[in-house]
C-alpha positions as CSV (number, residue, x, y, z in Angstrom):
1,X,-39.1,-26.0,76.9
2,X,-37.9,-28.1,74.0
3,X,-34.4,-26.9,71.8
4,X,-36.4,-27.2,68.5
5,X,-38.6,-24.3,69.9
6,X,-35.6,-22.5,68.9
7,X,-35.8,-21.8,65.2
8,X,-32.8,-22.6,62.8
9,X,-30.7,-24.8,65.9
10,X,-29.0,-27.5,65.0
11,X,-27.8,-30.7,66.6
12,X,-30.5,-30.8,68.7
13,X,-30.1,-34.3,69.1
14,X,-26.1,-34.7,69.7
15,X,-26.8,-34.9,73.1
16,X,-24.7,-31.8,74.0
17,X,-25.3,-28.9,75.8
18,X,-26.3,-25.9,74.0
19,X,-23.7,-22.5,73.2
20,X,-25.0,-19.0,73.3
21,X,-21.6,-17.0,72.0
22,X,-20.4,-14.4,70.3
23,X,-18.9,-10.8,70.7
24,X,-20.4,-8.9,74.0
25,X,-21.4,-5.9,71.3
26,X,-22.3,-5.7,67.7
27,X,-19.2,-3.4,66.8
28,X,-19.9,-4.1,62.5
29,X,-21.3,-6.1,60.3
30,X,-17.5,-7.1,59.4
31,X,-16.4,-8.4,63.1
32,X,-20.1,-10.1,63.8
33,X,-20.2,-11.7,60.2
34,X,-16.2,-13.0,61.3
35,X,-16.8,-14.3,64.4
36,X,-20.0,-16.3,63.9
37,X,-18.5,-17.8,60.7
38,X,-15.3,-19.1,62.8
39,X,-18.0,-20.3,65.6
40,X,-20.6,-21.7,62.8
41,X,-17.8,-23.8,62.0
42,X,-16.3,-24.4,65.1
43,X,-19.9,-26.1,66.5
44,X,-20.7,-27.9,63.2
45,X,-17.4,-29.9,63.8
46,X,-18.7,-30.8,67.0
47,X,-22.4,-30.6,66.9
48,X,-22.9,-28.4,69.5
49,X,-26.6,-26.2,69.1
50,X,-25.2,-22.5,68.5
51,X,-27.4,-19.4,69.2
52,X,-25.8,-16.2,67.9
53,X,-25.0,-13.6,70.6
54,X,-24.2,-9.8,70.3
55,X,-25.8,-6.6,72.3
56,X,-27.8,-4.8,69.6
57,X,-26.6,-2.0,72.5
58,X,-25.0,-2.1,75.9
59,X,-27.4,0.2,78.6
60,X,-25.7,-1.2,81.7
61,X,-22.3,0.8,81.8
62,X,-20.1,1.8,84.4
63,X,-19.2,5.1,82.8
64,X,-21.5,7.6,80.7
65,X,-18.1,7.8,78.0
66,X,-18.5,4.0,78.0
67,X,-19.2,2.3,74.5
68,X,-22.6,1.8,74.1
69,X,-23.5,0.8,70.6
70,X,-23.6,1.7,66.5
71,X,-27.2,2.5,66.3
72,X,-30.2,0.0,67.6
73,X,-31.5,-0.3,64.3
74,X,-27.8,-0.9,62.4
75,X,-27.1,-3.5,64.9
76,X,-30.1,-5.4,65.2
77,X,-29.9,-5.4,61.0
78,X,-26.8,-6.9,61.5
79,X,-28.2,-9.5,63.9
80,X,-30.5,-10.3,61.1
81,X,-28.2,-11.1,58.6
82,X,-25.8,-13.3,60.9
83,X,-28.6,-15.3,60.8
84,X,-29.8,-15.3,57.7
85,X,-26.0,-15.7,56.0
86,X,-25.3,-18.3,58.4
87,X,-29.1,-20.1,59.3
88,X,-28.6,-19.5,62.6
89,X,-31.0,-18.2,65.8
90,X,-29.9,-15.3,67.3
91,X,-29.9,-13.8,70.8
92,X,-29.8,-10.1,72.0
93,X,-30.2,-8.6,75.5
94,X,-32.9,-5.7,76.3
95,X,-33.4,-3.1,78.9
96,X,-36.4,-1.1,77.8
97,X,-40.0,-2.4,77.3
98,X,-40.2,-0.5,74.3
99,X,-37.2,-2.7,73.0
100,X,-38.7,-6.2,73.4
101,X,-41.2,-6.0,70.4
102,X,-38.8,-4.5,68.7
103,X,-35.8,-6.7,69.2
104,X,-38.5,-9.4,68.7
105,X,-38.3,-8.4,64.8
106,X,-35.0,-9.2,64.2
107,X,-33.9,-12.1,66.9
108,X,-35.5,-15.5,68.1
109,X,-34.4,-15.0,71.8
110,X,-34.4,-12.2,74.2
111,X,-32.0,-11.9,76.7
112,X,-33.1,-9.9,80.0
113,X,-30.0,-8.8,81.8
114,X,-29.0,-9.5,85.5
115,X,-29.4,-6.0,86.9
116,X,-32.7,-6.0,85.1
117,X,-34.0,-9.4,85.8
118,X,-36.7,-8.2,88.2
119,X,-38.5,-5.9,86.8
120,X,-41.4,-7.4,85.9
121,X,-42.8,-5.2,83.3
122,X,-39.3,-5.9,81.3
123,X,-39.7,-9.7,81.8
124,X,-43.7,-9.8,80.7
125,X,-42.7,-7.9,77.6
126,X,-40.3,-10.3,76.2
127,X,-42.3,-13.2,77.4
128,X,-45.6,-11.1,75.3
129,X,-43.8,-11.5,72.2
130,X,-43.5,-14.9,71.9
131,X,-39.9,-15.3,71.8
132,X,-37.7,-17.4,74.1
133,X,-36.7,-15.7,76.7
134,X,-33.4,-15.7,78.6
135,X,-33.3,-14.7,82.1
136,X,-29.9,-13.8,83.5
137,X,-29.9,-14.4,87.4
138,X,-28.9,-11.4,89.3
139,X,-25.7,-10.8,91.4
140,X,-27.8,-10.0,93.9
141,X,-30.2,-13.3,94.3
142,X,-30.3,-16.6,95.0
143,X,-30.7,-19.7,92.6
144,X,-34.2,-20.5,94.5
145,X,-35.8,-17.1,94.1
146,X,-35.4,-17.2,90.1
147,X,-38.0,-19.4,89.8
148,X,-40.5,-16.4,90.6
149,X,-39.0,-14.6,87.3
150,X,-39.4,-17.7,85.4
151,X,-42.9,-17.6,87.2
152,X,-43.8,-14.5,85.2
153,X,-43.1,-15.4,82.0
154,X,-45.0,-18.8,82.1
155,X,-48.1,-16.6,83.3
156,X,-47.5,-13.9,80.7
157,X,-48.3,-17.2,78.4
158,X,-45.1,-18.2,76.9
159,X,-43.4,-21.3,78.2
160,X,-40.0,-21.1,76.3
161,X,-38.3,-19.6,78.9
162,X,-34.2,-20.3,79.9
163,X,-32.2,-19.2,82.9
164,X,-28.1,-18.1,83.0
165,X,-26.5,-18.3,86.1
166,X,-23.7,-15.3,85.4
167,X,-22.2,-15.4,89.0
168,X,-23.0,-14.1,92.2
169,X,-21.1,-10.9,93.8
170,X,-18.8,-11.9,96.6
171,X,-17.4,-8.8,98.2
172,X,-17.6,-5.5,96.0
173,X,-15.4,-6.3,92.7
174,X,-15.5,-10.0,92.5
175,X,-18.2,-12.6,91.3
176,X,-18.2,-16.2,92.5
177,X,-19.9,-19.1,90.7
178,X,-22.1,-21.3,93.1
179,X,-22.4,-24.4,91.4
180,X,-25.3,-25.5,93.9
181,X,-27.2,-23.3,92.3
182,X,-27.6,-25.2,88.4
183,X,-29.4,-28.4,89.8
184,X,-31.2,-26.1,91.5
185,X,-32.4,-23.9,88.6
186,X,-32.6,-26.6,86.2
187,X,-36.0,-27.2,88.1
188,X,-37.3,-24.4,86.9
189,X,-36.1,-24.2,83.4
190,X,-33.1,-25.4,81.1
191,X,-30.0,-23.4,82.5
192,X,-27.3,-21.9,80.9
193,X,-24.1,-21.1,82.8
194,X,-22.5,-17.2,81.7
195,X,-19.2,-18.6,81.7
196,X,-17.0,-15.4,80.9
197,X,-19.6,-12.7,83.2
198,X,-19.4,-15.2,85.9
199,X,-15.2,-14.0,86.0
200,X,-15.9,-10.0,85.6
201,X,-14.5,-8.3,88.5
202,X,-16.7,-5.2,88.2
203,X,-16.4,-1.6,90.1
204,X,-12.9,-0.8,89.5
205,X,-11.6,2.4,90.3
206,X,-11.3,3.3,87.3
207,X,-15.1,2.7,85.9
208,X,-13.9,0.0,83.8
209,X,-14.6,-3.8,84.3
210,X,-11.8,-6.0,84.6
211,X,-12.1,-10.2,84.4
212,X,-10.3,-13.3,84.9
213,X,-10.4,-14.7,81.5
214,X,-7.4,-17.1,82.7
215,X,-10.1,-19.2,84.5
216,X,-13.1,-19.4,81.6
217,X,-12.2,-23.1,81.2
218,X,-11.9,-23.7,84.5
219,X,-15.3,-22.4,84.9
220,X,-16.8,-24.1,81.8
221,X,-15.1,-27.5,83.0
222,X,-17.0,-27.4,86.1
223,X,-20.6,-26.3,84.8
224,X,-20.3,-29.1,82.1
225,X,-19.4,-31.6,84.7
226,X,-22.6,-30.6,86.7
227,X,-24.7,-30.8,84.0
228,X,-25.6,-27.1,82.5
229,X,-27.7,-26.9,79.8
230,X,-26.0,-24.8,78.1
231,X,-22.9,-22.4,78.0
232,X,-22.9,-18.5,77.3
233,X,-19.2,-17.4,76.2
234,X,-18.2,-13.8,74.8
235,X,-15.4,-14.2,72.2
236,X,-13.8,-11.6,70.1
237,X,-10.3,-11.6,67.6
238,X,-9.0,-9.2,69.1
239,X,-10.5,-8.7,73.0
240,X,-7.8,-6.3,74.0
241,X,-9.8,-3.9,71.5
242,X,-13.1,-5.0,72.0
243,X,-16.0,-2.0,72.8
244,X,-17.0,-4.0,75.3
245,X,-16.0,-6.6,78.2
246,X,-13.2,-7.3,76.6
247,X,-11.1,-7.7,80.2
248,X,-13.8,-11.0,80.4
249,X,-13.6,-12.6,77.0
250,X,-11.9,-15.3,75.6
251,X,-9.5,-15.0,72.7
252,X,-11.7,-16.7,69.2
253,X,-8.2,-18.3,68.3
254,X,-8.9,-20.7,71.5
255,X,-12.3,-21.6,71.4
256,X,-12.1,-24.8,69.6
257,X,-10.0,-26.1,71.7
258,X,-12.1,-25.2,74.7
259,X,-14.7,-26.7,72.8
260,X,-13.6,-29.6,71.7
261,X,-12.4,-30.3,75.3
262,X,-15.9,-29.7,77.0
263,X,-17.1,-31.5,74.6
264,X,-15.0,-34.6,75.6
265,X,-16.1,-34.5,78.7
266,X,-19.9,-34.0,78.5
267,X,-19.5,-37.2,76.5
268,X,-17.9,-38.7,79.6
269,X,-20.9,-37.4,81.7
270,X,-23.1,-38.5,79.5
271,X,-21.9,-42.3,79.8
272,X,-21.9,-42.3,83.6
């Protein structure tokens, strides 16, 4: 697929990869409307093509007391005006066939999550409405097998279609980036690499998630050098608070500088 099949992105032609970021969940219209202003100007600066990102609601949870979201409606309203106040695209994960034409009102990508990313009726949903679609590979397969899921959506008719690489497990409570896997991918679509997910260290003992947010540019570093797409990174003011993944995230105070950095050297890439 093509970047201007997204609507509203910008800097399509800067020649850098693409950023899907934002908080993990819509928390307010006060914290969402924050963050995407600081990124909106952040990725201006550098002409970087910015997609929106915040779960309208969070299904997969390791706890039934976990956070799980304001409201579908409420939060996908919110969704709406991020991009409206800010001319932006947007992107929103779903879990339920019943939520793909309706996230489909109020977003211009639909995200299927990892644990979800083979169920087909899920997949041909999103793909049905038209949107682009953004599949996240599972934990549990291998780079060459996600060219079946992106197989689906191309026969369900729609062609815009993106895969993230968020990590593979490796052992029980630890995920490990194989970066074999992106030139592999990028075969079957333009790939994304989930660079905060991809450092989740998930079933604690304690039913809550805990990360290596220490290592995000590390991680982002190496996917830029082999030639991602495009980079998915959570960020949030104040991630020791956050509702949601906030063990993974990286602080909003230092994304520019992570930016500006992997910025630097995709340009060196790009000359070589």
């Amino acid at each position: 697929m093509n970047l201007n099949d997204v609507p509203k992105l910008k800097h399509t032609n800067s020649n850098n990869f693409f950023l899907l970021c934002g908080p993990c969940a819509i928390e307010g219209e006060d914290m969402a409307l924050y963050i995407a202003e600081k990124v909106v100007s952040i990725t201006a600066k550098l002409e970087i093509p910015y997609v929106f990102k915040g779960s309208f609601k969070k299904a997969n949870r390791s706890r039934i007391d976990s956070f799980t979201g304001i409201g579908d409606e409420k939060a996908l309203k919110i969704l709406r005006k991020v991009s409206e106040t800010f001319d932006i695209p947007t992107v929103t994960d779903i879990h339920e066939i019943s939520d793909a034409s309706m996230a489909a009102e109020y977003v211009d990508v639909l995200q299927i999550p990892a644990f979800l990313v083979r169920q087909t009726d899920l997949v041909v949903a999103a793909a049905e409405t038209g949107k682009v679609v953004n599949l996240k590979k599972g934990q549990f397969m291998s780079p060459e097998s996600m060219k079946h899921a992106v197989q689906k959506v191309k026969d369900a008719g729609n062609n815009k279609v993106w895969i993230t690489d968020r990590g593979t497990m490796f052992g029980y409570q630890d995920m490990i980036v194989d970066f074999r896997g992106i030139p592999t991918m990028r075969k079957f679509a333009p790939t994304v690499l989930d660079v905060t997910h991809s450092l989740q260290q998930p079933n604690q003992s304690a039913g809550v998630t805990g990360g290596r947010p220490d290592m995000i540019e590390t991680i982002a570093r190496a996917g830029v050098v082999n030639n991602v797409d495009g980079l998915f990174i959570e960020t949030h003011f104040d991630p020791a608070n956050a509702k949601s993944d906030g063990a993974n995230m990286l602080h909003l105070d230092n994304l520019e500088k992570l930016l500006s950095n992997l910025v630097a050297i995709r340009k060196t890439i790009n000359s070589l």
